[in-house]
C-alpha positions in Angstrom: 133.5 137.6 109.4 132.2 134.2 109.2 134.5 131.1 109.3 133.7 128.3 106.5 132.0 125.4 107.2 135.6 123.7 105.9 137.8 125.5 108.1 135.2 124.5 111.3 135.3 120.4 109.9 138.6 120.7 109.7 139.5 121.6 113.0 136.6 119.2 114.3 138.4 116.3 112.1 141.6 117.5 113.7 140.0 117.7 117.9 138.1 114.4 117.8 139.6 112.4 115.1 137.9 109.0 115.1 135.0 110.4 117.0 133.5 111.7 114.1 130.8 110.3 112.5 130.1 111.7 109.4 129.6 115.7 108.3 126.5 117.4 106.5 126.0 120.7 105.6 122.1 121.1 105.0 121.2 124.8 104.0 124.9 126.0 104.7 124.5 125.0 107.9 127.4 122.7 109.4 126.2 119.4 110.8 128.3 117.0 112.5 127.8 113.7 114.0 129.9 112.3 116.8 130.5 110.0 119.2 128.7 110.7 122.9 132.5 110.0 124.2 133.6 112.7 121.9 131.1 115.5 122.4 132.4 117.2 125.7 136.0 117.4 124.1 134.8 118.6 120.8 132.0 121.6 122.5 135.2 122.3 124.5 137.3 122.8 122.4 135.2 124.9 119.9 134.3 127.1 122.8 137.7 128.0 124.4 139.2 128.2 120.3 140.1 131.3 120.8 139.3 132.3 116.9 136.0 130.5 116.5 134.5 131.2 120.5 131.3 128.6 120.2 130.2 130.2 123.7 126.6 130.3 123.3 124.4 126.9 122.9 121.4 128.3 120.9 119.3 124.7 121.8 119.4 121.2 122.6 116.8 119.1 121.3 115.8 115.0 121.4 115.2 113.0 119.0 114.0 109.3 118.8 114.5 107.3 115.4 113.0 103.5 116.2 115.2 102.4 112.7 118.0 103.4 113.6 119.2 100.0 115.4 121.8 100.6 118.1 120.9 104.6 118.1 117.6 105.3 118.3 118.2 108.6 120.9 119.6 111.3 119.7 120.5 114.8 121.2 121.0 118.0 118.7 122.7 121.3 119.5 122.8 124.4 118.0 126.2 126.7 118.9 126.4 130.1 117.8 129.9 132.2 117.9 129.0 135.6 118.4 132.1 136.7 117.4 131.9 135.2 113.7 128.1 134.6 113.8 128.8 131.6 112.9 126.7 128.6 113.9 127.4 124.8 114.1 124.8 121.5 115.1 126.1 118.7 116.7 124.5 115.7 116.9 125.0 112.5 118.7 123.1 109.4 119.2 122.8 106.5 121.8 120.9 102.6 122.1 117.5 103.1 123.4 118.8 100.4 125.9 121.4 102.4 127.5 120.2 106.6 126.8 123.7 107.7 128.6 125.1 111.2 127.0 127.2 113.4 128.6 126.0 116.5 130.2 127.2 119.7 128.7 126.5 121.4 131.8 130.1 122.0 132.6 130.3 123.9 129.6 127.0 125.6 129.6 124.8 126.9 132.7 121.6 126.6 130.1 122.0 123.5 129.8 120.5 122.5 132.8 117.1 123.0 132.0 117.2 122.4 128.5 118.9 118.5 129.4 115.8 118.5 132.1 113.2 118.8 129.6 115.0 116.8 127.3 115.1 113.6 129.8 111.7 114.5 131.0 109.9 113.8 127.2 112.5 111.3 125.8 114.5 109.5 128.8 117.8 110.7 127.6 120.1 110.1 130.4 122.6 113.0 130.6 125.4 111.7 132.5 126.9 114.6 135.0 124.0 116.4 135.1 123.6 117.8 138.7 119.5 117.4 139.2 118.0 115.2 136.1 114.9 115.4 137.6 111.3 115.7 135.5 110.7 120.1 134.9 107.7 119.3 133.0 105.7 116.1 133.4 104.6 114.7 136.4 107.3 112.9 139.0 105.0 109.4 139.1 105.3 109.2 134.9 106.5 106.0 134.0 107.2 106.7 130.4 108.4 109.0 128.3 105.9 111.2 126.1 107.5 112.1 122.9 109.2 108.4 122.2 107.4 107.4 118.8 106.6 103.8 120.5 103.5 105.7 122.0 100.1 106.6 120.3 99.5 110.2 119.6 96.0 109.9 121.2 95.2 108.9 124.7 93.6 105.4 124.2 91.5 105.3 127.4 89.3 108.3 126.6 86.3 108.3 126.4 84.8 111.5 125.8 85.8 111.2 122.0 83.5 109.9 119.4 85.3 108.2 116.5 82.5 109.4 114.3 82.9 113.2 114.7 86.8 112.6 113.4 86.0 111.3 110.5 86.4 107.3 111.4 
């Protein structure tokens, strides 16, 4: 049987306290900002809860927001209990000026890959992660792909004629 989303922010409110941001709950779906500080206390303590068992991170994505002053990189997870099939996202931000968010690695083995290929298109720096090496791109790329401060098209091609896109 499923948990509610108010017993889950509850014990989230109760396991991080200040660390909180703010809560959502788009489409049923729990969402709940925190801290980076308090991330690997709350995803450990949701998956060792021995009612709720968070034990299996569904995805990790990026996310970069150039508005958002002071937090333009962001990191979202998905955490499914298989138990309740319940699921919860967590998301937490960083400055673009220092991308540091902790690795969840310790918690999760799939998260090694998934925080590669994160760093590797938005040059979030997962802090603890054992190899946070490029999976993807090349090793020489001195940026970072899916950051919204680059065009969408490559601007030194020229193989494309403006006139057969309708410009």
């Amino acid at each position: 049987m499923p948990f509610s989303n108010e017993e889950i922010l509850h014990f989230v409110q109760e396991t991080i306290g200040e660390g909180l941001v703010q809560s959502s709950e788009p489409y049923d779906l729990l969402t709940v900002e925190v801290h980076p500080d308090a991330l690997l206390p709350l995803v450990g303590a949701l998956k060792n809860h021995p009612q709720y068992q968070f034990t299996f991170m569904t995805d990790l994505c990026g996310m970069h927001i150039p508005e958002q002053t002071g937090k333009e990189l962001g990191a979202v997870y998905i955490f499914h209990s298989w138990t309740s099939n319940t699921r919860i996202r967590v998301k937490t931000f960083a400055p673009i000026s220092q991308p540091d968010i902790p690795s969840m690695t310790a918690h999760f083995n799939s998260a090694n890959w998934m925080e590669r290929e994160t760093y590797d298109f938005f040059g979030i720096n997962f802090t603890g992660h054992p190899n946070l090496v490029r999976i993807l791109n090349v090793d020489d790329m001195d940026y970072f792909p899916l950051r919204k401060e680059y065009p969408l098209e490559d601007q030194v091609r020229r193989d494309k004629v403006d006139s057969m896109f309708g410009r």
